[in-house]
Structures are given as structure tokens and as C-alpha cells.
DSSP file (Angstrom, degrees, kcal/mol; ACC not computed):
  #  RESIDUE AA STRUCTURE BP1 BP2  ACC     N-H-->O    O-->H-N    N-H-->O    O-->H-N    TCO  KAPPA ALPHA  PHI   PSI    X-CA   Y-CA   Z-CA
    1    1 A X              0   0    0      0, 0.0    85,-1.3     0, 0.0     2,-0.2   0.000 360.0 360.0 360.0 138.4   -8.7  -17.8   28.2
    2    2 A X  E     -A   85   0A   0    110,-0.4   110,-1.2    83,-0.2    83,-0.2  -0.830 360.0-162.4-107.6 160.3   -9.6  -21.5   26.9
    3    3 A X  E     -AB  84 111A   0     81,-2.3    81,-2.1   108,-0.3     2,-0.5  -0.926  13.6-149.0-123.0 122.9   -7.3  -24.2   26.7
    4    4 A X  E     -AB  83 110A   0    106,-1.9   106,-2.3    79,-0.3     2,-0.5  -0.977  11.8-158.7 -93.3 133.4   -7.2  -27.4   24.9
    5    5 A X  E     - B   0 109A   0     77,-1.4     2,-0.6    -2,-0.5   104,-0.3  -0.948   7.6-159.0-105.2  73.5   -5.4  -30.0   26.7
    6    6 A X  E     - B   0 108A   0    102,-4.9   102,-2.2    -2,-0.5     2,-0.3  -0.628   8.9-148.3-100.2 114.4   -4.4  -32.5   24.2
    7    7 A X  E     -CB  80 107A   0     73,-1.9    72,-2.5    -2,-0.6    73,-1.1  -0.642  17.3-175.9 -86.9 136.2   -3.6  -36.2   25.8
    8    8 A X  E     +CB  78 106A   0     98,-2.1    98,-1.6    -2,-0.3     2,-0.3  -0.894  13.2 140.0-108.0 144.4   -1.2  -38.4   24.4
    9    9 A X  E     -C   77   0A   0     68,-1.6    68,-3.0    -2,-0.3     2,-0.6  -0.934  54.8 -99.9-175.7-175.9    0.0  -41.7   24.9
   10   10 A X  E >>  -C   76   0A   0     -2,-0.3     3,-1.1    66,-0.2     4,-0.8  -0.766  37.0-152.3-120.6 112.3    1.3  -45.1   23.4
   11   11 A X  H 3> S+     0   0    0     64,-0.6     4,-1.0    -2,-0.6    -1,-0.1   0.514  89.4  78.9 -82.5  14.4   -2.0  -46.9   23.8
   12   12 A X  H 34 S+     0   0    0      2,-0.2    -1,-0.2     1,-0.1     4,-0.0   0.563  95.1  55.8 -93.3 -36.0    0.0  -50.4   24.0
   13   13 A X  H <4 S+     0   0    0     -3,-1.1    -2,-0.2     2,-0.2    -1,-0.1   0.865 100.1  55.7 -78.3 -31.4    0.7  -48.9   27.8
   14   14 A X  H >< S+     0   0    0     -4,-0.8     3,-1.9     2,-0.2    -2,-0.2   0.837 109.5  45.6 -13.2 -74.9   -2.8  -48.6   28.6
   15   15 A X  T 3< S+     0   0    0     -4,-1.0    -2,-0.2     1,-0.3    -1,-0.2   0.516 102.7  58.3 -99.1  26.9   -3.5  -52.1   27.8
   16   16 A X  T 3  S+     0   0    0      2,-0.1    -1,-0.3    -4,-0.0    -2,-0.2   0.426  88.1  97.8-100.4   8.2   -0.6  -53.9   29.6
   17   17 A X  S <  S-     0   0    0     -3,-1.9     3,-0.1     1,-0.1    -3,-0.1  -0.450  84.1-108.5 -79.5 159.5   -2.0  -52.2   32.9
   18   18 A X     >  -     0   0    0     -2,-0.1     4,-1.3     1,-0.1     3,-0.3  -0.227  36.4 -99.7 -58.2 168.1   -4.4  -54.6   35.3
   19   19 A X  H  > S+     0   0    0      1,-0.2     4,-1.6     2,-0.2     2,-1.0   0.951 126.4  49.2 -56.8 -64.0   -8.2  -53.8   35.4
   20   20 A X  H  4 S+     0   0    0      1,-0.3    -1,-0.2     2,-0.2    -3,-0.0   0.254 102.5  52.8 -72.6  35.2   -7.3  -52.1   38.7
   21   21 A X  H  > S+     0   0    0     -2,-1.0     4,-0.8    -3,-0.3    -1,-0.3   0.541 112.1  50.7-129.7 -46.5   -4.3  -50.0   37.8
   22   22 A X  H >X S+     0   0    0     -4,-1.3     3,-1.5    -3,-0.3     4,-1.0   0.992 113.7  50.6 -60.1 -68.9   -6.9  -48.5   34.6
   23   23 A X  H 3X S+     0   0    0     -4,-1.6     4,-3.5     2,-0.3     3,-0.3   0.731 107.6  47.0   1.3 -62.3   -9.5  -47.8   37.5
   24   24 A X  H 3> S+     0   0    0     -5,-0.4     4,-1.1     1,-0.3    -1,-0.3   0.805 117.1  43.1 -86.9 -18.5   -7.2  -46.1   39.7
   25   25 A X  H <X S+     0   0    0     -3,-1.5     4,-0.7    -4,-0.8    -1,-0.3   0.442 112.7  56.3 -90.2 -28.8   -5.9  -43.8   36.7
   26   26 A X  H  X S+     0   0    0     -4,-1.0     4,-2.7    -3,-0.3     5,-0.2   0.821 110.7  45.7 -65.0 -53.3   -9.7  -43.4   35.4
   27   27 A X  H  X S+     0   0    0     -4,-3.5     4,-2.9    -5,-0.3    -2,-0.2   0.839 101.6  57.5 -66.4 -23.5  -10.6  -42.1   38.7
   28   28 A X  H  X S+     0   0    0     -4,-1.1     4,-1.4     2,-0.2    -1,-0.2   0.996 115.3  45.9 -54.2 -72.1   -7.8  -39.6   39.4
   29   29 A X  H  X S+     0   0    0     -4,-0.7     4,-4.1     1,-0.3     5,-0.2   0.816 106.7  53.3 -21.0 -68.2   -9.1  -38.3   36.2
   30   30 A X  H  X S+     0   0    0     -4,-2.7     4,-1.2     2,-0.2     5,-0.3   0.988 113.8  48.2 -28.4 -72.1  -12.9  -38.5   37.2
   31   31 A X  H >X S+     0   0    0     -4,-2.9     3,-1.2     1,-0.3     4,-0.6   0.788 110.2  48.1 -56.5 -52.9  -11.7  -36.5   40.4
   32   32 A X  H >X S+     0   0    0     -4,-1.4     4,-3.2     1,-0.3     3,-1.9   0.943 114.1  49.3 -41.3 -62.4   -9.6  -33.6   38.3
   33   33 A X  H 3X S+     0   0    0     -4,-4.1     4,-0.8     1,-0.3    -1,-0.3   0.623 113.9  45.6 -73.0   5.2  -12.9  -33.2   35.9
   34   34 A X  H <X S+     0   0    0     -3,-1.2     4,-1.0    -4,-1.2    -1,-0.3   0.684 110.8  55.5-104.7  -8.1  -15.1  -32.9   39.2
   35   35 A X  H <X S+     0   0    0     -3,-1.9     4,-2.3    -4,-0.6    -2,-0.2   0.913 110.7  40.2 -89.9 -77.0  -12.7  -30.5   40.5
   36   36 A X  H  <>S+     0   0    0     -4,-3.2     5,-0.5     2,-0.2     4,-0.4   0.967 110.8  60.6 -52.6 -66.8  -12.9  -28.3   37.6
   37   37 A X  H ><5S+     0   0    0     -4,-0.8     3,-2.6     2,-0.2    -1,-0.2   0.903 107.1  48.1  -2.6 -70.5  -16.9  -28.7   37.3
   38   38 A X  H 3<5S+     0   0    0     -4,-1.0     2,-0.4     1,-0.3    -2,-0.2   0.986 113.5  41.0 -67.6 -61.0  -17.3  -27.3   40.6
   39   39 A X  T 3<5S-     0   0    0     -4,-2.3    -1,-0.3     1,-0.2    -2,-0.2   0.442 115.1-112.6 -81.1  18.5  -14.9  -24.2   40.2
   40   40 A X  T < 5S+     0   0    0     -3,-2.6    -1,-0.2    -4,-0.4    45,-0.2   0.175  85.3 112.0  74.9 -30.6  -16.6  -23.5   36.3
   41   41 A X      < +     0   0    0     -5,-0.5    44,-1.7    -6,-0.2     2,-0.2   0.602  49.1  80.5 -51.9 -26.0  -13.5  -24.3   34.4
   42   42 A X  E     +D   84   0A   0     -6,-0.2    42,-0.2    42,-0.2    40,-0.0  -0.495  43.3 163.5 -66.5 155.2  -14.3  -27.3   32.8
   43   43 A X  E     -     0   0A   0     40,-1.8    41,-0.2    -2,-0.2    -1,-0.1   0.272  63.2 -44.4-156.6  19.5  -16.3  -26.9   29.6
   44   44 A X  E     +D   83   0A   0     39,-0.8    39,-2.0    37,-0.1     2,-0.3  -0.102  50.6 169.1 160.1 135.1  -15.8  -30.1   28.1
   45   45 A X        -     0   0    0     37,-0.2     2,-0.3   -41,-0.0    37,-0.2  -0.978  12.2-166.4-155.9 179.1  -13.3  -33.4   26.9
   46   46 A X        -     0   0    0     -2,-0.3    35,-2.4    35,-0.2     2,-0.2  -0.903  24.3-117.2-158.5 156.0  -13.6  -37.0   25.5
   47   47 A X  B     -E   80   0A   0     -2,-0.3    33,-0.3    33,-0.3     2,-0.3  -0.556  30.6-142.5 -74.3 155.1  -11.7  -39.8   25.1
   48   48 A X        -     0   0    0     31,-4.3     3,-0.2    -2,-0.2    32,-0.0  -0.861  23.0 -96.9-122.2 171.1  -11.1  -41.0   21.6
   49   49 A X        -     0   0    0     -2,-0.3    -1,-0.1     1,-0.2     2,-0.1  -0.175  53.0 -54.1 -94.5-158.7  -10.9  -44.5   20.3
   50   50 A X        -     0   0    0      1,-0.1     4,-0.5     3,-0.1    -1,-0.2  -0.093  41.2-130.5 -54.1 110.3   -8.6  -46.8   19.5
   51   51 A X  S >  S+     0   0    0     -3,-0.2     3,-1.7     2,-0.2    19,-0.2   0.836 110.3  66.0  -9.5 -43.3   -5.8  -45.6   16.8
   52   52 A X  T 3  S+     0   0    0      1,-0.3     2,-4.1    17,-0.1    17,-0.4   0.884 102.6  47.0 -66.5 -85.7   -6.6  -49.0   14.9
   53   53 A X  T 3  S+     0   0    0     15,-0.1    -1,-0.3    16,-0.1     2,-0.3   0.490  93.9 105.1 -38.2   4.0  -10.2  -47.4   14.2
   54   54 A X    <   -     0   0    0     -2,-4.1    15,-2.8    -3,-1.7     2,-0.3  -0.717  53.0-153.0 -88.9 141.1   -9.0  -43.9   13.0
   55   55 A X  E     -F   68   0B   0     -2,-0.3     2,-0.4    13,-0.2    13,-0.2  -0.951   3.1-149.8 -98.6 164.7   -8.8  -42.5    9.4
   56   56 A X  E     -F   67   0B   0     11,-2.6    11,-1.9    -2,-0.3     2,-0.3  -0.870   4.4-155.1-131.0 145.7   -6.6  -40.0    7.9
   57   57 A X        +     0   0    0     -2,-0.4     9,-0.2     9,-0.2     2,-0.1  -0.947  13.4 175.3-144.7 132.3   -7.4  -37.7    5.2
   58   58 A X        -     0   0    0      7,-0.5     7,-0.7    -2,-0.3     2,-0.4  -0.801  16.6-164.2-148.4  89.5   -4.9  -36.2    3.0
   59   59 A X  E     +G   64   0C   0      5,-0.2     2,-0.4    -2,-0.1     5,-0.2  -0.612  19.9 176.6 -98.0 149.6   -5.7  -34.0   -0.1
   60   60 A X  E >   -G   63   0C   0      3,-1.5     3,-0.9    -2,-0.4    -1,-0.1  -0.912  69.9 -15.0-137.0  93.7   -2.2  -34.0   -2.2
   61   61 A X  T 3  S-     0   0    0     -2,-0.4     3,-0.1     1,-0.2    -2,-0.1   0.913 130.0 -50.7  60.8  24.4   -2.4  -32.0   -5.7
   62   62 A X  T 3  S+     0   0    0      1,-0.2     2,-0.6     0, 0.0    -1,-0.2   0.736 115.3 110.7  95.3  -3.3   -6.1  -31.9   -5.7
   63   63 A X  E <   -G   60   0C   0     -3,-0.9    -3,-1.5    -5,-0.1     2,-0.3  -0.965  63.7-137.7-133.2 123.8   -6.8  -35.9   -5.1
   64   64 A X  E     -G   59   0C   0     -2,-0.6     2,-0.7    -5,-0.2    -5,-0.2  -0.601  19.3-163.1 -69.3 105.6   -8.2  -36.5   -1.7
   65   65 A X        -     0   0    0     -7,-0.7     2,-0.7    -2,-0.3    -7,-0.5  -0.869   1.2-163.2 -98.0  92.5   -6.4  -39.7   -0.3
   66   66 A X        -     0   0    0     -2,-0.7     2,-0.3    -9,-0.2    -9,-0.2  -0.809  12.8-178.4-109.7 113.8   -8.2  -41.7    2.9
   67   67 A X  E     -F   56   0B   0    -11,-1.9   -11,-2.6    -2,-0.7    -2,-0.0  -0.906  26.5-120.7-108.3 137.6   -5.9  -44.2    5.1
   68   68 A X  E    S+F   55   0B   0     -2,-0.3   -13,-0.2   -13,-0.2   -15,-0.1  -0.097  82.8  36.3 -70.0 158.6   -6.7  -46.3    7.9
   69   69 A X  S    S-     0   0    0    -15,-2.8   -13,-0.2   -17,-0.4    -2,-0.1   0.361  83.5-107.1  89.7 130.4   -4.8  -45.6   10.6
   70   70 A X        -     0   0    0    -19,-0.2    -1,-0.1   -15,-0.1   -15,-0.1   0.792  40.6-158.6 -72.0 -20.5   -3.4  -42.1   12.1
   71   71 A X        +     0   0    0      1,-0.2     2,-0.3     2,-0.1    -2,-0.0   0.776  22.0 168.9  65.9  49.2    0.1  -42.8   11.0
   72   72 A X        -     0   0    0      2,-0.3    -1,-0.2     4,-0.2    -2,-0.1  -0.667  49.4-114.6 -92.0 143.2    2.2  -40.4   13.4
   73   73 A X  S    S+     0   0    0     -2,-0.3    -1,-0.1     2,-0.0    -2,-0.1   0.896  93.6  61.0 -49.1 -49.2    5.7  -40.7   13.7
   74   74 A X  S    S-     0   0    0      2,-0.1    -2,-0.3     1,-0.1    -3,-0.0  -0.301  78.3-126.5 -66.2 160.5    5.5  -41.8   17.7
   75   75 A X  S    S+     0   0    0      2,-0.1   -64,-0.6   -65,-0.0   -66,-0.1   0.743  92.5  93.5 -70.6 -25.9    4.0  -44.7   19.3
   76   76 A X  E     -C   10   0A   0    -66,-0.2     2,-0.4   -68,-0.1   -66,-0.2  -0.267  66.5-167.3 -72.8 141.4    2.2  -41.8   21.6
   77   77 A X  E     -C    9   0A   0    -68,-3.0   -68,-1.6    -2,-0.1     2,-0.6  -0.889  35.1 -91.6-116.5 154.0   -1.2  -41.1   20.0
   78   78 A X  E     +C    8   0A   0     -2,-0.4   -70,-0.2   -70,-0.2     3,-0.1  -0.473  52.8 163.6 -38.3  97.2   -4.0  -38.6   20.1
   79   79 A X  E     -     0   0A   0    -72,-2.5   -31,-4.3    -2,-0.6     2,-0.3   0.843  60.3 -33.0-104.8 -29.8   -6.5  -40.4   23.0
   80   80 A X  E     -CE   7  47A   0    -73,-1.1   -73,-1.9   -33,-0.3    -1,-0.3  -0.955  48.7-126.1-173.5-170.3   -8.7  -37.6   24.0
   81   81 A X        -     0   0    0    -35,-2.4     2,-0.4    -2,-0.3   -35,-0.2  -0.828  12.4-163.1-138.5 165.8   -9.0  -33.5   24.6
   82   82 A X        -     0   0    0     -2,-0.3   -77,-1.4   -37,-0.2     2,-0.5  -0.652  23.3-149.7-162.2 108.1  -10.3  -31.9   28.2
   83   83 A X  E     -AD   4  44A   0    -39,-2.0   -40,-1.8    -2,-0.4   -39,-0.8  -0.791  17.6-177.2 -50.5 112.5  -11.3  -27.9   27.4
   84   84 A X  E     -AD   3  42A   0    -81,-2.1   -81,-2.3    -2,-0.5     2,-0.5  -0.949  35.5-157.9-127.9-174.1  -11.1  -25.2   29.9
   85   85 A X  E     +A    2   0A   0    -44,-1.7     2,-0.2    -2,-0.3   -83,-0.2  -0.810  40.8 153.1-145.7  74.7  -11.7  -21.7   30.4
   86   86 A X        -     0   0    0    -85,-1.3     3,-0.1    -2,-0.5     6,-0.0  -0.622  54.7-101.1-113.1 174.7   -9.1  -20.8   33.5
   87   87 A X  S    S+     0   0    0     -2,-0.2     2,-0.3     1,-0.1    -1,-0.1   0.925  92.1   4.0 -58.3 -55.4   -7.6  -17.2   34.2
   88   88 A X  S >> S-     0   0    0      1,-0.1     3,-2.2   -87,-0.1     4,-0.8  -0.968  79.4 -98.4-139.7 164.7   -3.9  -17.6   32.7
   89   89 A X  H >> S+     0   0    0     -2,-0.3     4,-1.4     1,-0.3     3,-0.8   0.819 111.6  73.4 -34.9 -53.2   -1.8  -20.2   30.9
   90   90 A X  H 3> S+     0   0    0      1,-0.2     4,-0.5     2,-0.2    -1,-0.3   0.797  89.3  49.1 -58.3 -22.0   -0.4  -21.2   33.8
   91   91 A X  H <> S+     0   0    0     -3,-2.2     4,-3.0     2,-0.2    -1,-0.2   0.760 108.1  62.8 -70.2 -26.1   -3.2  -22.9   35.4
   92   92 A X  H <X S+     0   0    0     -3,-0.8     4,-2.1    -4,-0.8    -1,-0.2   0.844  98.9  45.6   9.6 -90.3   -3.3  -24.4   32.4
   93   93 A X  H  X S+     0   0    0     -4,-1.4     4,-1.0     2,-0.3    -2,-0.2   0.523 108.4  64.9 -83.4 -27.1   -0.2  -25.8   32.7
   94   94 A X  H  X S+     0   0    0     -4,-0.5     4,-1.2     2,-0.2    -2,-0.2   0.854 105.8  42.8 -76.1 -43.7   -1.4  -26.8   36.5
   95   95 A X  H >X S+     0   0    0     -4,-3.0     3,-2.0     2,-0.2     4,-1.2   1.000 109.2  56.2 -73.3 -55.5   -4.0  -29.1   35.4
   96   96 A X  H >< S+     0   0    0     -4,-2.1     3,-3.8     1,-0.3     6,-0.2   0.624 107.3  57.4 -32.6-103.0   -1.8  -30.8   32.5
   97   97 A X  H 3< S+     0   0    0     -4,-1.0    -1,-0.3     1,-0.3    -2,-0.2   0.310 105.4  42.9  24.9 -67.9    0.3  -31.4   35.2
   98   98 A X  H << S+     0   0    0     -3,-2.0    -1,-0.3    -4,-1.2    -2,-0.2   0.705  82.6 113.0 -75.2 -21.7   -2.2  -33.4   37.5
   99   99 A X    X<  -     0   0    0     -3,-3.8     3,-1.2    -4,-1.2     4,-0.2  -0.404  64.7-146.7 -85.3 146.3   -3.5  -35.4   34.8
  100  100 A X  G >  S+     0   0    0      1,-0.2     3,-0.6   -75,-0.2     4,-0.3   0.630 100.0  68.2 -71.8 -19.2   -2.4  -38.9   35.4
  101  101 A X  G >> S+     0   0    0      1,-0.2     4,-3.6     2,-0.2     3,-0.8   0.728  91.0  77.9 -87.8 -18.1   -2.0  -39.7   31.3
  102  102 A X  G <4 S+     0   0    0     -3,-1.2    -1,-0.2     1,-0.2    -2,-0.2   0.926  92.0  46.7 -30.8 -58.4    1.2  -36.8   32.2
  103  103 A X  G <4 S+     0   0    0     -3,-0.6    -1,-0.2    -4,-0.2    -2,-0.2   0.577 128.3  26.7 -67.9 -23.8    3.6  -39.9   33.9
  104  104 A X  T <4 S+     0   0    0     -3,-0.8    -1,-0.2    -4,-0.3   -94,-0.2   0.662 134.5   0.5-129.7 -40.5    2.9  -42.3   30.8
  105  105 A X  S  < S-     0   0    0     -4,-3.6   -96,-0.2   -96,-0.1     2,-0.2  -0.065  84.3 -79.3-114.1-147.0    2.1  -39.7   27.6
  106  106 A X  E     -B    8   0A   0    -98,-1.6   -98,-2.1    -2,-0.1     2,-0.2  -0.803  18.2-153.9-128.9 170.2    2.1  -36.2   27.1
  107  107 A X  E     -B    7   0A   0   -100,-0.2     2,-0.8    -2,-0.2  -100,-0.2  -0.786  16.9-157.2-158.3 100.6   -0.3  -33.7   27.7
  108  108 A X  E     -B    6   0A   0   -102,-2.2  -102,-4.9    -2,-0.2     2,-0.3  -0.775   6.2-152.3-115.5 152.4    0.0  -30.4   25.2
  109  109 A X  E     +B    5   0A   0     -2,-0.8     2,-0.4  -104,-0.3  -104,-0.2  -0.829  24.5 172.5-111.7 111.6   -1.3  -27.5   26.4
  110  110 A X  E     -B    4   0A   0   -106,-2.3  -106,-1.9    -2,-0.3     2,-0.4  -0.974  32.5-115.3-145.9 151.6   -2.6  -25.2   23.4
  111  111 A X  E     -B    3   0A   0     -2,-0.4     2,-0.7  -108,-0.2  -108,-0.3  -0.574  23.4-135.2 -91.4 125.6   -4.3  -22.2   23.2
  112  112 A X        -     0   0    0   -110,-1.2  -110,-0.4    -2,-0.4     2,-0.0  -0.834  22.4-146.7-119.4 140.0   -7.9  -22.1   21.5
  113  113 A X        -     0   0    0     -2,-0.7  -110,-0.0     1,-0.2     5,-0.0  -0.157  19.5 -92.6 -84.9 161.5   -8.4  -19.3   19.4
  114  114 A X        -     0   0    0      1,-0.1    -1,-0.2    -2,-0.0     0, 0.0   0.080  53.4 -95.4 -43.9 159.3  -11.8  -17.0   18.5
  115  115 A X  S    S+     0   0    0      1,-0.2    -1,-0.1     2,-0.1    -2,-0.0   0.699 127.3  62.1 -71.9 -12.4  -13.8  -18.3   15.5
  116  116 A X  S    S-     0   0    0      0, 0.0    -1,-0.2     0, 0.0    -3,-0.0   0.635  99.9-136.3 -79.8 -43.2  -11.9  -15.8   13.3
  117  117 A X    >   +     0   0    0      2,-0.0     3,-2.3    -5,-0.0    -2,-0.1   0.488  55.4 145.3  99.3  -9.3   -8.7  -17.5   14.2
  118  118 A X  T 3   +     0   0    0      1,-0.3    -3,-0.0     2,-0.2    -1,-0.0   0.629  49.1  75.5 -48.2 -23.6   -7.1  -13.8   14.7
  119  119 A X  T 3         0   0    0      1,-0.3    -1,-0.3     0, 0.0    -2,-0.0   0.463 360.0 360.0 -67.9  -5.1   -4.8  -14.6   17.6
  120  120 A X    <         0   0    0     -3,-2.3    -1,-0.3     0, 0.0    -2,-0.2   0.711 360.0 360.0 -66.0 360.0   -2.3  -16.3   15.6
């Protein structure tokens, strides 16, 4: 079954850390995605950039509306995604877990559907 892993956090926390405090929190990360590599489970994730760069697209009664900015109710934002393709939900739910952006953000755990979309 794949998973999307969606990371969240207030990217204001991110840059009050030291160099070496992002480092040690990149690398945990590094280590998770080499972890998952080896055993086939990864199949793919990114970081995204900054909120400030984002636009948001909104069609309302037929006129398409584009605004900077993602404009979500929280400070926590959309930062990046990590796919996998593990055995049940829960494991899932074991890697969310591990990921270091957990302690600081969020980390939702969501199911990704067939190209049909039938599983809802």
C-alpha cells in the first residue's frame, strides 16, 4: 500500500535553529530515507520552498483568482512529501513517527489512491 507522508511545520522554527542543529535534523532524515532505500520502501519525497514563494489558485464562480502566498489557517505549512510503498498503515505510521520534522510540525499520514481514485 503507498503512503504519502505530508510534513508540516511553522518554517519560522526552522530558521531560528543554528547551522548545526538544521544539520543534525537533515541528517536524521538523510539516515530514515537510506533506511527505506535499502529495504525498497521508499519511492520518492522533496522538500518544498519557502511559503513566501508559493501561489494559490482559487476558481470561485467561474473566475480563476491567483494569490501569493499559501494562506493556511496555521503557522505550520506544507514543507515537503516522502512516498512509500510499506505492507500496512501502520508502518506508515512508524516512519511518521521517526521523522525528526514530528517533534517541531506534523507529519500526516494519508493514503494514496489508484489513478481511478476508487478507494474513496
Amino acid at each position: 500500500m503507498k503512503y504519502i507522508l505530508l510534513i508540516r511545520h511553522d518554517p519560522q522554527y526552522l530558521e531560528s535553529l543554528s547551522a548545526q542543529e538544521r544539520d543534525t535534523i537533515f541528517a536524521e532524515v538523510d539516515a530514515i530515507v537510506t533506511e527505506l532505500t535499502e529495504t525498497g520502501e521508499f519511492i520518492g519525497g522533496q522538500g518544498l520552498g519557502h511559503p513566501s514563494t508559493t501561489k494559490t489558485v482559487r476558481i470561485r464562480d467561474g473566475v480563476p483568482a491567483i494569490v501569493d502566498g499559501p494562506y493556511a489557517e496555521a503557522k505550520e505549512q506544507l514543507a515537503g512529501y516522502t512516498l512509500v510503498d510499506v505492507e500496512t498503515e501502520q508502518r506508515a505510521l512508524d516512519i511518521a513517527n521517526r521523522w525528526p520534522d514530528a517533534r517541531f510540525g506534523a507529519i500526516e499520514v494519508r493514503t494514496v489512491m489508484g489513478g481511478a481514485g476508487a478507494e474513496m
